[in-house]
N, C-alpha and C positions, 0 to 999 in steps of 0.2 A: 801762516800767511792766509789773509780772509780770502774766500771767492770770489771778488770784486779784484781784488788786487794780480787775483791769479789769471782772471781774464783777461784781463788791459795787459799782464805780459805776454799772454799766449798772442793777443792781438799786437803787440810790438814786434814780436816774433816773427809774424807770419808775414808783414812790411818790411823788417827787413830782408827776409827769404826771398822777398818775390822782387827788392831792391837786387839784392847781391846775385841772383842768379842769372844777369844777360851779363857778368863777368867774363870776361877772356882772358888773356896771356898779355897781350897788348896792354889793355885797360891798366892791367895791376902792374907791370914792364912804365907804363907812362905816370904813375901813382907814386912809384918807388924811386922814377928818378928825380923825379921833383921836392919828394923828400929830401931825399939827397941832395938836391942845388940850394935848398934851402938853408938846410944843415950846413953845408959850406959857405952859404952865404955868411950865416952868425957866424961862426969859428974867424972868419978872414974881416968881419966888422965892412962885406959890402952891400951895403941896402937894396941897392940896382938889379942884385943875384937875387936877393930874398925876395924881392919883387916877378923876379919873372919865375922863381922858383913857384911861389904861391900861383902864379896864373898857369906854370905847368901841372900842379897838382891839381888845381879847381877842373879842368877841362877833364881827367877822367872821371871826376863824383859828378860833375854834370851830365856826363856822357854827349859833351861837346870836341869838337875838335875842330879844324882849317874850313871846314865843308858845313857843319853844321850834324845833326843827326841823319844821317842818312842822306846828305844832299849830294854825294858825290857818285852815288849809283845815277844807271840811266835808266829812261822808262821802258817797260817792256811793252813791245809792241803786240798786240792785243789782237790781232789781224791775224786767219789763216790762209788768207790769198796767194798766193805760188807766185814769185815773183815770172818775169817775162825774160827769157832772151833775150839780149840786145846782140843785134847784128850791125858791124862795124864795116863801112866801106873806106879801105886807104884812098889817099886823095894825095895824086905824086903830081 
């Protein structure tokens, strides 16, 4: 193998490393069932399956999901101000 050739792998390598490591349990859990809806889709000859199979497998190689990346967190508040007691008066 020339030295050109061994670089451009070590540099494919190292993209994919740095792709495949914000993998979890989930991710590859939502990867695998989409395979499989797919898979059933051909076997049963329903297009409609292979169709949503394909859009369930694309969302974990995008690392998209309902939210989008990360949109379903909330903002942390950035404040170290002590909130105030509120004092309540009943009103009969």
């Amino acid at each position: 193998m020339s030295e050109l050739k061994l670089k451009q792998l070590i540099k494919t390598l190292k993209k994919m490393n740095r792709y495949l490591r914000n993998w979890n349990l989930m991710r590859v859990l939502r990867l695998a069932l989409g395979i499989f809806i797919i898979v059933q889709g051909i076997m049963e000859q329903q297009w409609l399956l292979v169709g949503m199979g394909s859009l369930f497998s694309l969302m974990p190689l995008m690392n998209i999901g309902c939210c989008g990346v990360s949109g379903c967190n909330t903002p942390v508040r950035k404040s170290n101000k002590k909130l105030e007691d509120i004092l309540y008066e009943e009103v009969r």
